[in-house]
ZAMARGU-4260 file (C-alpha; in steps of 0.2 Angstrom, whole numbers, plus 5000, padded with zeros to 4 digits):
<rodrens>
0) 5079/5020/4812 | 5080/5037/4821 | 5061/5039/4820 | 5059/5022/4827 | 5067/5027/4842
5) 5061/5043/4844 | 5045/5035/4842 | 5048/5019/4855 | 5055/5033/4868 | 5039/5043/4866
10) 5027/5028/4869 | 5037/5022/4884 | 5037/5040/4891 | 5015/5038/4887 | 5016/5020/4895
15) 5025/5025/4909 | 5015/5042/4913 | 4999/5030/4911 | 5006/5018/4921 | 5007/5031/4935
20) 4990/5034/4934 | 4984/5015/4938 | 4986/5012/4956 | 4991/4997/4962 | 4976/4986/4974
25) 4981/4971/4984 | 4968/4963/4994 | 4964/4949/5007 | 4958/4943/5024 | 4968/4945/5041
30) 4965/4930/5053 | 4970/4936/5069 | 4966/4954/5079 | 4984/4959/5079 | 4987/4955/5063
35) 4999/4970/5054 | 4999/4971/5034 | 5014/4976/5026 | 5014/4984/5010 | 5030/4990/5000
40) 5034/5001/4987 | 5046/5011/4975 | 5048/5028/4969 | 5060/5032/4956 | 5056/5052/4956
45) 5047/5064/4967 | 5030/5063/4964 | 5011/5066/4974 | 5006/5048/4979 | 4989/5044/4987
50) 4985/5026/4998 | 4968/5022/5005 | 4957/5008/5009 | 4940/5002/5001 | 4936/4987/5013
55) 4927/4994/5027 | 4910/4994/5019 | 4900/5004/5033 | 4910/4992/5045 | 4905/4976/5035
60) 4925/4972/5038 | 4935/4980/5052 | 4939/4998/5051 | 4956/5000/5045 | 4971/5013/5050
65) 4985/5014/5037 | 5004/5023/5042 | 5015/5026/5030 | 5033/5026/5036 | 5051/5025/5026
70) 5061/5011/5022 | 5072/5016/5038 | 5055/5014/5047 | 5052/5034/5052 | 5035/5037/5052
75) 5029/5050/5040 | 5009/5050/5040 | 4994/5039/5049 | 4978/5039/5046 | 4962/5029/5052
80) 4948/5038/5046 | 4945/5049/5027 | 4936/5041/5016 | 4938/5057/5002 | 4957/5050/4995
85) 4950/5039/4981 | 4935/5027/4974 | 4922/5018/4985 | 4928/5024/5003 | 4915/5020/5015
90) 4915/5024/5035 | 4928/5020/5043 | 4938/5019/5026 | 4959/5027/5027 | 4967/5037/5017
95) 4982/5048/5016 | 4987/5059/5002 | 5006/5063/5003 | 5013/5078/4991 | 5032/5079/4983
100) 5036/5061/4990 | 5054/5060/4988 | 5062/5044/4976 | 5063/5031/4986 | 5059/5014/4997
105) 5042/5016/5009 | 5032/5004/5019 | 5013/5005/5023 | 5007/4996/5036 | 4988/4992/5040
110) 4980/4986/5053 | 4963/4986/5062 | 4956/5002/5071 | 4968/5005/5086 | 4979/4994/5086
115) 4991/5010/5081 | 5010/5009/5081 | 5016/5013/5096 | 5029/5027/5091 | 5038/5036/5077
120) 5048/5021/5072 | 5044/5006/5066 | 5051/4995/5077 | 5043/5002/5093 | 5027/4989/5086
125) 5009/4991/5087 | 4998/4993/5100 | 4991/4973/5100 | 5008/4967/5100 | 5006/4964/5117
130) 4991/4955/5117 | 4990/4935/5113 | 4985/4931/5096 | 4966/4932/5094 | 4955/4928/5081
135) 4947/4942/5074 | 4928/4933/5080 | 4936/4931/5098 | 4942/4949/5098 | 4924/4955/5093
140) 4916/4945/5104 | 4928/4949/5120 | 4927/4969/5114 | 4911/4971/5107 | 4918/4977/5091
145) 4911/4969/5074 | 4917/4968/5055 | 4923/4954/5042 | 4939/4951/5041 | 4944/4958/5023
150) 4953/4970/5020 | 4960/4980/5001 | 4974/4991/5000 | 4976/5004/4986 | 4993/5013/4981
155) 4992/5026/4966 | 5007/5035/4958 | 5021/5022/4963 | 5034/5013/4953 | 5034/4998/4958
160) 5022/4987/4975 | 5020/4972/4984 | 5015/4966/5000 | 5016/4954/5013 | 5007/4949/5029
165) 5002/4937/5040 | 4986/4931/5029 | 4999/4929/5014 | 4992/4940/5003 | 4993/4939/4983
170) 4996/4958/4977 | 4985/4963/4962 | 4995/4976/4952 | 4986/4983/4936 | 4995/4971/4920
175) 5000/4988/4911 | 5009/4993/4927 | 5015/4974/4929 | 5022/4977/4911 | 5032/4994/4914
180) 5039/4986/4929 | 5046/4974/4919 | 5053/4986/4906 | 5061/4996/4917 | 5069/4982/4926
185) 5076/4973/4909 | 5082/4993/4908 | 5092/4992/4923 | 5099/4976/4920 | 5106/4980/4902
190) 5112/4997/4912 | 5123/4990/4924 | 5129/4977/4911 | 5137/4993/4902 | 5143/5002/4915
</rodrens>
């Protein structure tokens, strides 16, 4: 029985050190100019974490700018523009590599190019706030910007994602880390049943 164990706690330890290494992607459309995805995630431990974009596709979609900020809303990075953080960055592509990110709740926001948050909180808002809602056609015809509307959203190294925005959007976590999170939230259930 002994072994047993010793061998279950050594595969969950595999699975969930895999797990870490299969990023979370979410992906959709946003509908108006001033749209503002919100993307949420968990850490249970200090660990280097990476977020970037893949939609722009040499501006095909509108150029993204992604802030990562905690779940107080501090602002702790922002980025519009590095397509080196992971896979099938283009132009105009976001990244943000963040090392030792402590345990903890974060919140990444996305939204087109310069429509920045306007401080280093949260709620100070974005810079379009201010602006009527526009479709994203009426924006680029009024601006003479360009770009689809799509937009995908990668998280690696986290414990546990999902996001919200105005579109809607359906998060696509990989099934093995859909499976740990499950595991570990079964694990904290039974935990707090003993204490």
């Amino acid at each position: 029985m002994k072994k047993i164990s010793a061998l279950l706690a050594t595969l969950l330890v595999s699975i969930t050190n895999y797990a870490h290494a299969i990023p979370f992607k979410f992906e959709d459309d946003i509908f108006y100019a001033n749209d503002v995805v919100f993307a949420h995630f968990t850490l249970t431990e200090a660990r280097d974490v990476s977020l970037w974009t893949d939609s722009c596709k040499n501006l095909v979609n509108f150029d993204p700018n992604i802030t990562l900020w905690k779940a107080d809303g501090t602002k702790i990075g922002h980025n519009d523009d590095d397509a080196s953080v992971g896979p099938n960055q283009t132009f105009g592509d976001a990244g943000l590599v963040i090392p030792a990110l402590a345990a903890g709740d974060y919140i990444v926001t996305l939204a087109m190019f310069n429509n920045w948050a306007l401080g280093d909180k949260l709620t100070d808002g974005f810079e379009f706030d201010y602006y009527a809602k526009t479709t994203l056609s009426d924006w680029h015809l009024e601006f003479g910007t360009s770009g689809g509307p799509s937009w995908s959203l990668w998280l690696s190294d986290v414990d546990d994602a999902h996001v919200s925005s105005p579109s809607n959007s359906v998060p696509e976590p990989a099934p093995l880390a859909l499976l740990l999170a499950g595991l570990m939230a079964l694990g904290v259930k039974r935990k707090r049943r003993h204490a």
